[in-house]
Steps between C-alpha positions, in 0.01 A plus 500: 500500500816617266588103477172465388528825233847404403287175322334700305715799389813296424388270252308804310860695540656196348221408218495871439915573489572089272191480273397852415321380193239229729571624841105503616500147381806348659417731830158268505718231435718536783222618752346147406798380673382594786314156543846371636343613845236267493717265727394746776199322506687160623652708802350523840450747551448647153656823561781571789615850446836402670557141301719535193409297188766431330599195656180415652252472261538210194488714250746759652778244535844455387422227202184694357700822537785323298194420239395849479831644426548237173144584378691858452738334253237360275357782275135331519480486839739821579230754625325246766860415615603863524174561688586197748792593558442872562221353738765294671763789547235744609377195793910468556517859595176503737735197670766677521337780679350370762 
């Protein structure tokens, strides 16, 4: 259940601390982001409370991962790759502790 909080409160800490002026509107943009775990639906089963992602799914892999983090250099495409890659970290850390 925190995993699943962390999603949410992190990227409105971030939006909030980097982009005072539009934070509502890059928060929405980085929940969007959130679509990344639409490759659970390709898994069988769709959820396994004990399977980590990153790794497993396509879109949770090293190359797409490696994607997400250059999106972050590119000031047009900066907030979704910050919001990726917070998404990716956060799913790294649920990994880690199990």
């Amino acid at each position: 259940m925190l995993h699943l909080a962390l999603h949410f409160i992190v990227p409105a800490l971030v939006a909030r601390w980097g982009y005072t002026q539009r934070w509502i509107h890059v928060y929405l943009m980085m929940m969007a982001t959130m679509a990344v775990d639409l490759d659970h639906l390709l898994a069988d089963p769709i959820y396994d409370p004990n399977r980590c992602s990153i790794g497993f799914h396509p879109l949770h892999g090293a190359v797409p991962i490696a994607v997400y983090i250059g999106l972050c250099v590119v000031p047009k495409s900066r907030v979704v790759g910050i919001g990726l890659v917070i998404h990716m970290l956060l799913d790294g850390l649920d990994c880690a502790s199990m």
